[in-house]
N, C-alpha and C positions, 0 to 999 in steps of 0.2 A: 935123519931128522924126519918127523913125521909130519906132512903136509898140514897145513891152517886147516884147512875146511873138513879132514880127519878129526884132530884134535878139537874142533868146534863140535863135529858131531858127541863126539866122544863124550865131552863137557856134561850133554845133557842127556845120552843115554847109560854113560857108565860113570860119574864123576869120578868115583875110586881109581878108575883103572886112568883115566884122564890125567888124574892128580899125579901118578906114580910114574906116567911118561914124561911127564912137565919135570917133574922132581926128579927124574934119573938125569938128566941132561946135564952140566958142568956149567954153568951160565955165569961168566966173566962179569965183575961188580959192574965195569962201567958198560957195557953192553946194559943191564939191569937198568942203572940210573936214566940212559938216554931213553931206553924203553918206557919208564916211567913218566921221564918227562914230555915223550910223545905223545903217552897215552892222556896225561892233562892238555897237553895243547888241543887234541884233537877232543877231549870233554869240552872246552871250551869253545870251542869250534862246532862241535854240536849244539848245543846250547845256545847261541850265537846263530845258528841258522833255524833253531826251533823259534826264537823268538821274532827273526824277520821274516817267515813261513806262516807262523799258525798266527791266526788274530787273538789277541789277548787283552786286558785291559793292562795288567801288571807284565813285568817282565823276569824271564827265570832265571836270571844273571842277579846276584846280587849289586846292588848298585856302583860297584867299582868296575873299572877299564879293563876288559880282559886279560893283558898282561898282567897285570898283580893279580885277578882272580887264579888264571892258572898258573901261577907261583904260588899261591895259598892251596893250593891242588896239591902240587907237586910236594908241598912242604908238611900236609895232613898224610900225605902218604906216607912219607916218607916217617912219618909218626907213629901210624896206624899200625905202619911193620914192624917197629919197636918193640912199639906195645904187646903186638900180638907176640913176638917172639919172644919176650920179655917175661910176660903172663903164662903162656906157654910151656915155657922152660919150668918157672916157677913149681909149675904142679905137673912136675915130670916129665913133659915133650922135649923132645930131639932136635925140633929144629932149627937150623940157622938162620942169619936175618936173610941169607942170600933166596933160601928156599921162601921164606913167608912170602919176600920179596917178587920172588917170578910167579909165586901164588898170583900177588894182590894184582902183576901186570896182564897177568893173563884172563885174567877175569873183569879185570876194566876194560880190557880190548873186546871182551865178547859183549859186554854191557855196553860199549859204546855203538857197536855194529847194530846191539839189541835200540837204540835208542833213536838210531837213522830208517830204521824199518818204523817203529812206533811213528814216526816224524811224517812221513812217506802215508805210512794209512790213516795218521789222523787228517790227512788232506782229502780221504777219501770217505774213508768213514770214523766217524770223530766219538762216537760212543762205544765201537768194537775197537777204537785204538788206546782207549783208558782204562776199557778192563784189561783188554792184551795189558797193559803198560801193567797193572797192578799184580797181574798172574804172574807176570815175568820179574817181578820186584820180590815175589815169594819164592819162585822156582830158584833165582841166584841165589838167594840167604841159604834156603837148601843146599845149597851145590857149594856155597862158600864155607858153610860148617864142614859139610864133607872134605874140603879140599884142607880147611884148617885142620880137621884129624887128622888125615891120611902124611900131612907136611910135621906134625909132632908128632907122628906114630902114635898115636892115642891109641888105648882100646873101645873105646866109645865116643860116640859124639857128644854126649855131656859136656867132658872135658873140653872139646870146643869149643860149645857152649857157654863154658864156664869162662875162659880164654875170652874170648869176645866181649863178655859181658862186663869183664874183671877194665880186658882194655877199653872200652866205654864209659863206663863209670870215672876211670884215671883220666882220659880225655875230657868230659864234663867238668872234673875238678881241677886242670891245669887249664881249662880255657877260661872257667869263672875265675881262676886265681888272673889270668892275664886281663880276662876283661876288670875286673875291680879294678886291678890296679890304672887300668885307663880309662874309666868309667868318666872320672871326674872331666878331663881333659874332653872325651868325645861329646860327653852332655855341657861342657860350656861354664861346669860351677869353677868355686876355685878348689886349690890342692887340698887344703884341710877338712873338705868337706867329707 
């Protein structure tokens, strides 16, 4: 098995080759799901100690109790890999929900590390830690397209592209469909409205 702080390098100097270590490995579903849901507890967690760290007027937790946010974590994720393999599949990719799967954990785990450093120098220097933060917001959608081809065996990242886009779009219109339908209730009208 290849050491974390290899596979971290690796991440951001060869994603390709990154992706194809992650993806050769046999990773057991429920190994997968705990991972998963580690990786939401400890985004929450982050998030949670960004907010009692940095001075802010607002806060970056949406206004629910951390337990139910990182269950709304764990439960978009567990969406998002769906989707992606879903849409994926659709327009010719290979791969499985387990592969998307240790995709989507391994790249939250580097983004959560990416988000305790950001945490760390905004305390120090608070305008070189917002562009870091934004550089680093582009540099992983890079590295997440790459890792979505290389896990469908795409021949181009298009297809990724496409893939991602497809599952975004389907996420917008299954969350508006659930919000409508609760819309009434959250805003306080009655049912027929």
């Amino acid at each position: 098995m290849i050491p974390y702080q290899t596979l971290a390098s690796l991440t951001f100097s060869a994603p390709t080759a990154a992706a194809r270590v992650l993806l050769s490995v046999d990773w057991p579903r429920q190994a997968l799901v705990l991972a998963l849901l580690l990786t939401a507890v400890l985004n929450t967690l982050m998030l949670e100690v960004a907010d009692a760290m940095l001075p802010s007027d607002g806060s970056l937790l949406p206004s629910m109790s951390p337990l139910p946010y990182a269950g709304a974590v764990f439960a978009l994720h567990l969406g998002i890999t769906a989707l992606l393999t879903w849409t994926g599949r659709w327009i010719g990719g290979q791969a499985r929900f387990v592969d998307i799967l240790a995709v989507n954990i391994w790249l939250n785990a580097v983004q959560i590390v990416l988000l305790a450093a950001v945490i760390l120098l905004h305390l120090v220097l608070p305008l070189a830690a917002s562009l870091i933060a934004l550089v680093a917001n582009f540099v992983m959608l890079a590295i997440f397209l790459l890792f979505i081809k290389e896990a469908h065996q795409f021949t181009s990242v298009w297809r990724a592209i496409g893939s991602v886009l497809m599952s975004a779009i389907l996420i917008v219109f299954l969350l508006s469909l659930l919000l409508g339908a609760y819309a009434p209730a959250l805003l306080g009208l009655p049912d027929h409205v």
